[in-house]
NUTIVEX-952717 format. One line per 4 residues: number of its first residue (from 1); their letters; for each residue x, y, z of C-alpha. Coordinates in Angstrom, 3 decimals. Each point is the difference from the previous one (the first is absolute). Example, Ala and Ser with C-alpha at 12.3 -4.5 7.8 and 13.67 -1.06 7.14 Angstrom:
2
1 = AS = 12.300,-4.500,7.800  1.370,3.440,-0.660
END
This chain:
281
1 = XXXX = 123.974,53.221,141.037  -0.503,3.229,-2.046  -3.733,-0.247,0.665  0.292,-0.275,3.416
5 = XXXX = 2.108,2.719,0.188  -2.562,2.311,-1.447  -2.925,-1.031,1.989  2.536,0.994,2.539
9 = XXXX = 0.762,3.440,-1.193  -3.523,0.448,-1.188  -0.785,0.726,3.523  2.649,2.248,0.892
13 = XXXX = 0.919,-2.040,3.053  2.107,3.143,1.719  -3.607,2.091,-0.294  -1.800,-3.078,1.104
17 = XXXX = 2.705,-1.030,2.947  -0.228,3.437,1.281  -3.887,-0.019,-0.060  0.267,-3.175,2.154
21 = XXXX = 2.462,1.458,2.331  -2.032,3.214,0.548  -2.450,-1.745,1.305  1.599,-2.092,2.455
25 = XXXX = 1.648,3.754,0.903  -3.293,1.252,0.662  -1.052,-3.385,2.357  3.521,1.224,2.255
29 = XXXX = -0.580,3.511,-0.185  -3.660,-1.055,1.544  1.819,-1.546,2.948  -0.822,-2.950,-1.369
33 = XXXX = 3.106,-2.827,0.391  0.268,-1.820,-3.677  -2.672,-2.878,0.500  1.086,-2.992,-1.914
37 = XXXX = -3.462,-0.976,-1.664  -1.124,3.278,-0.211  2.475,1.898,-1.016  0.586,-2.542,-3.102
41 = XXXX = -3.604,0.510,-0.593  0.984,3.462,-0.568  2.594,-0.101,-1.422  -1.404,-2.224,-2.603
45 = XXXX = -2.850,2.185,-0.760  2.165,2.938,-0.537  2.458,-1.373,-2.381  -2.787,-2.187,-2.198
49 = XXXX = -1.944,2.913,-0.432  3.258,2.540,-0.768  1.119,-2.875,-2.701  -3.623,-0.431,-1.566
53 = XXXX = 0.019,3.808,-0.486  3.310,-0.290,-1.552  -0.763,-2.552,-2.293  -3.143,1.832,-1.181
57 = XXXX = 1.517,2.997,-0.320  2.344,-1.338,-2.676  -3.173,-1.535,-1.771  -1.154,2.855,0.091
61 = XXXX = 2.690,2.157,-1.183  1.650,-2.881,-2.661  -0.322,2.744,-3.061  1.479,2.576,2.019
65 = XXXX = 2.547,-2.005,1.313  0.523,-1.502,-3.682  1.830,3.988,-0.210  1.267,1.040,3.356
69 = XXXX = 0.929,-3.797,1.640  0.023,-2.227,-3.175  1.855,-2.918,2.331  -2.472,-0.030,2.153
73 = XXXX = -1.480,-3.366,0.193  -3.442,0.230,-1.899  1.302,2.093,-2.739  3.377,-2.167,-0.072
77 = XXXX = -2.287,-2.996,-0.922  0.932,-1.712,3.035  -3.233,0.156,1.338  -3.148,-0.122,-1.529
81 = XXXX = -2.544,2.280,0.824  -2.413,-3.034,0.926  2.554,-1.432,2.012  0.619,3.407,1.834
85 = XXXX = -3.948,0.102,0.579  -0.049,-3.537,1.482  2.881,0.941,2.290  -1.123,3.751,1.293
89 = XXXX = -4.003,-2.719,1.012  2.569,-2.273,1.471  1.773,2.229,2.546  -3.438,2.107,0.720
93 = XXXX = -1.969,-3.286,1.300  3.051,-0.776,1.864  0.351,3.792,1.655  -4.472,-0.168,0.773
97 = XXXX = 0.593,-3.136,1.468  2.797,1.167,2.537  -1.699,2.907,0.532  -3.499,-2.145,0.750
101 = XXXX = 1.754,-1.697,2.701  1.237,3.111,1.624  -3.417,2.453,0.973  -2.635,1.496,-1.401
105 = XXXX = 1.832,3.631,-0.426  2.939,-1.817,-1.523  -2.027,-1.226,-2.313  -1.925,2.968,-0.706
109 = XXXX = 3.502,2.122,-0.794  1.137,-3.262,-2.157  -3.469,0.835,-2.082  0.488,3.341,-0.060
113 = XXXX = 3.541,0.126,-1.366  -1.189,-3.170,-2.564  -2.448,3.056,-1.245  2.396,2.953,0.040
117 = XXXX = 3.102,-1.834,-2.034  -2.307,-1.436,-2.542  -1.691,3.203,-0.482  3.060,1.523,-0.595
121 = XXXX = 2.028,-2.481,-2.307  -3.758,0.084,-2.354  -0.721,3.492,0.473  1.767,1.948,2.487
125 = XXXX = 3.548,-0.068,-1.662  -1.458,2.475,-3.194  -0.889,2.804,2.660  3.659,0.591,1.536
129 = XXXX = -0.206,1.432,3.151  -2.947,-1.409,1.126  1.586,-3.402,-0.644  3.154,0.733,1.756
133 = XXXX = -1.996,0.688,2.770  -2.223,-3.449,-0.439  3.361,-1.721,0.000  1.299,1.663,3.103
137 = XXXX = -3.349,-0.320,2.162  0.891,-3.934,-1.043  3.564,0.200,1.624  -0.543,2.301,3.085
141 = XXXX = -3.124,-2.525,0.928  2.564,-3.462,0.781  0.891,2.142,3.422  -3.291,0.722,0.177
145 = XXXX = -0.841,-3.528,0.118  2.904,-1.104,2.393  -2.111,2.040,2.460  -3.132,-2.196,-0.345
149 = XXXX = 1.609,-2.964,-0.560  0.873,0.402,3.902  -3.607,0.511,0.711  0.066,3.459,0.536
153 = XXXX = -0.224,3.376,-0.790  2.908,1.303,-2.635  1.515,2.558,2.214  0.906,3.757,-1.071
157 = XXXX = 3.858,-1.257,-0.455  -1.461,-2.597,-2.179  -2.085,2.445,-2.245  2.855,2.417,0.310
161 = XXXX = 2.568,-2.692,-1.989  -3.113,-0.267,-2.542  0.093,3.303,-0.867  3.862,-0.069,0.024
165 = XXXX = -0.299,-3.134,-2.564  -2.774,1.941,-1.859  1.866,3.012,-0.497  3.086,-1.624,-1.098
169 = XXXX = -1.314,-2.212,-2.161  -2.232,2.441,-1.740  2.917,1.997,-1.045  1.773,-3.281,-1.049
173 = XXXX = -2.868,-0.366,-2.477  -0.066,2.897,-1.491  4.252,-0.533,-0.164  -1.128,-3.245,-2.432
177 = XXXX = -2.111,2.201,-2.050  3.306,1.784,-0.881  1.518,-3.090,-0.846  -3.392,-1.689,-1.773
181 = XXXX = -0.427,3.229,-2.083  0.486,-0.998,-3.415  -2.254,-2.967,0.365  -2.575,1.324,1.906
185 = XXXX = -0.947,2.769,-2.577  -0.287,-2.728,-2.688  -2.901,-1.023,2.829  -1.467,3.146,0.919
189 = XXXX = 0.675,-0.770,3.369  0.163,3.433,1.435  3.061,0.027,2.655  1.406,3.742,0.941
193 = XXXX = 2.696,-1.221,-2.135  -1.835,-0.630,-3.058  -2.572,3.444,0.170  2.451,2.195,1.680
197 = XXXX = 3.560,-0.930,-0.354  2.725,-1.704,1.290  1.180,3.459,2.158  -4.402,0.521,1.976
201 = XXXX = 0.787,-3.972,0.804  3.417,0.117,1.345  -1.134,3.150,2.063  -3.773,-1.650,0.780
205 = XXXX = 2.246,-3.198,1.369  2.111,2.087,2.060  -2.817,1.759,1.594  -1.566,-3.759,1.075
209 = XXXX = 3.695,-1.101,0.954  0.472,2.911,2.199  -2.971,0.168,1.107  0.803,-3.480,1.802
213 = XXXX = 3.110,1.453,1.394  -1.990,2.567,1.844  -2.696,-2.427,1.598  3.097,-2.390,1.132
217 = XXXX = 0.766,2.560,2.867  -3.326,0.011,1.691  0.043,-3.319,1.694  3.224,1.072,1.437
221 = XXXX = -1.104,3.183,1.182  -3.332,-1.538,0.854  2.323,-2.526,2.155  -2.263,-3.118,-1.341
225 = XXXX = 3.402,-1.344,-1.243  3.456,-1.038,2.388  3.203,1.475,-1.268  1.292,-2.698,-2.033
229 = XXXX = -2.872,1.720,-2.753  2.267,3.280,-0.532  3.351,-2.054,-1.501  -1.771,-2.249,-2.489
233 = XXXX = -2.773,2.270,-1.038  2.583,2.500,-0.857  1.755,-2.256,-2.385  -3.517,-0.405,-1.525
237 = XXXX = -0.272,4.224,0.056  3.076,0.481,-1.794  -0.160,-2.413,-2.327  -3.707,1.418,-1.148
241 = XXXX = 1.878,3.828,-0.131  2.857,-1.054,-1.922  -2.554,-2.135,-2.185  -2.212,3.450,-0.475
245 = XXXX = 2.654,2.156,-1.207  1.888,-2.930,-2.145  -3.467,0.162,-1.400  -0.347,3.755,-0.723
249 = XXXX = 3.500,0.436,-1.326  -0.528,-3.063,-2.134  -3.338,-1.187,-1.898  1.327,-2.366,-2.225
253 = XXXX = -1.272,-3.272,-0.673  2.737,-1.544,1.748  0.504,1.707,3.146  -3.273,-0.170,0.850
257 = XXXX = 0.004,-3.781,-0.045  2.908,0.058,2.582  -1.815,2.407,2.006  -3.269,-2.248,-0.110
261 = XXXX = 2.419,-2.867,0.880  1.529,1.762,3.062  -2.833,1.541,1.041  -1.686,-3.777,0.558
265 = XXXX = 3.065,-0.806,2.199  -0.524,3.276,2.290  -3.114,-1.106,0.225  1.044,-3.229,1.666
269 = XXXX = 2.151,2.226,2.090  -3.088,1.741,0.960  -1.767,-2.805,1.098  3.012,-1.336,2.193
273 = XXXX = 0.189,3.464,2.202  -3.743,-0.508,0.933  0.984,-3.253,0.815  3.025,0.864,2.054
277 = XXXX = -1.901,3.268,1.184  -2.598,-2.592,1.628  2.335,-1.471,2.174  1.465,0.967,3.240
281 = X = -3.557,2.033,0.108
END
C-alpha cells in the first residue's frame, strides 16, 4: 500500500486532475457539448502527459529534493528512480495514444508539449525564468487543445484563458523558487530566488500575478463572456491580490508555500468563471 501511494503522489494528481479538467473546459468554452469518447480521449491525454512530467520532474530533481522535499517519494526510497522512469514511459504511451485517436493537431500539441516538459525537467529548470515560462506555455496549451479537440479553431476567449493560466502560473513558479531556494543553489539552478533574492522574486511574482488580474477584465469589457464571468473571476482576482502582497510583506520559506498552494486553487477559480462566463452567451 505505501508504494502505491507514492506512485500516486509522484504525479501530483491535483496538478494532473486540473490539467485534465482544463481541457475538457476548453472543449465547452469551444461550444463544444462534453462528447463522451472524445472528451475522455482528452481528458486522458491531458492528465497522462501532466503525470509523466511530474514523475520526471522528481527524477530529475531527486538530489534537490533529497534537501528541500526529502519525503518526497524518490528521495524517501519509496520509489526507485528506475521504477519512476518506467512509470513517467508508461503514462506518455498512454497520453500519444489518446491523443492519436483524437486529430492530427491534437497530436501535434501532445508532441510539442512531450518536447517542451522534457526539455525543461533536463535542461530548462537550471535557467529560471526561461523555465518558468517552458512550464507555463505547457499549462496554458490544455485550453488550447480543448479548442481543437472540437475540430476547430481555439477562439480569442480560449487564447485569452491561456494567457490568464500563463501568467498565473509563471508567477507561481517563480513563488516555488522562494520556497526551493536552499536546494536549488546547491544545483546552480538559477531561479530569481537563488541569483537575486527572495524580495526581486516575491515582487517579479507579483508583477506575473497581477498582471493576470488586469487581462481578466477584457473579455468582460470585450463582452465575449455572459455575466456569470464577473462573480467567479473576481474571487480568482482577489485571491491573486491578497496572494501578491502576502507575498511582498512576507518572503519566507513558508509563506510562500501557502501562497503557491492558494494561488493553484485561484487558478481553478479562474478556469470556472470562463466556464460560467461561456454560458448564457
Amino acid at each position: 500500500m505505501r508504494k502505491l501511494a507514492g506512485f500516486l503522489a509522484i504525479i501530483r494528481p491535483i496538478n494532473s486532475l486540473m490539467t485534465g479538467i482544463s481541457v475538457l473546459i476548453g472543449q465547452l468554452i469551444a461550444g463544444d457539448s462534453i462528447q463522451v469518447f472524445s472528451s475522455t480521449l482528452g481528458f486522458t491525454t491531458a492528465f497522462s502527459l501532466a503525470a509523466a512530467a511530474m514523475v520526471i520532474n522528481d527524477y530529475c530533481d531527486r538530489d534537490i529534493d533529497a534537501i528541500n522535499e526529502p519525503q518526497r517519494p524518490i528521495p524517501s526510497g519509496l520509489i526507485s528512480p528506475r521504477e519512476a522512469l518506467i512509470y513517467a514511459a508508461f503514462l506518455e504511451v498512454i497520453g500519444l495514444v489518446a491523443a492519436t485517436y483524437s486529430n492530427l493537431k491534437c497530436l501535434v500539441i501532445t508532441i510539442a508539449t512531450i518536447i517542451v516538459s522534457t526539455l525543461y525537467n533536463t535542461r530548462g529548470k537550471k535557467t529560471g525564468l526561461p523555465g518558468n515560462l517552458m512550464v507555463s506555455a505547457c499549462v496554458a496549451m490544455p485550453f488550447v487543445y480543448g479548442g481543437y479537440l472540437t475540430g476547430k479553431e481555439p477562439s480569442l476567449l480560449l487564447w485569452t484563458l491561456g494567457l490568464l493560466a500563463f501568467l498565473a502560473n509563471t508567477g507561481r513558479e517563480v513563488t516555488k523558487g522562494i520556497v526551493d531556494m536552499e536546494g536549488d543553489k546547491t544545483r546552480n539552478v538559477k531561479t530569481i530566488a537563488a541569483v537575486f533574492g527572495r524580495r526581486a522574486a516575491a515582487s517579479s511574482a507579483s508583477t506575473f500575478y497581477l498582471s493576470a488580474v488586469a487581462l481578466s477584465v477584457l473579455p468582460a469589457l470585450s463582452e465575449r463572456v455572459s455575466a456569470f464571468y464577473l462573480p467567479v473571476v473576481f474571487v480568482t482576482d482577489i485571491g491573486l491580490i491578497v496572494s501578491s502582497i502576502s507575498l511582498m510583506r512576507n518572503q519566507s520559506r513558508e509563506n510562500a508555500r501557502r501562497v503557491k498552494n492558494h494561488v493553484l486553487v485561484y487558478m481553478l477559480t479562474g478556469i470556472l468563471a470562463f466556464w460560467a462566463g461561456s454560458l448564457g452567451r
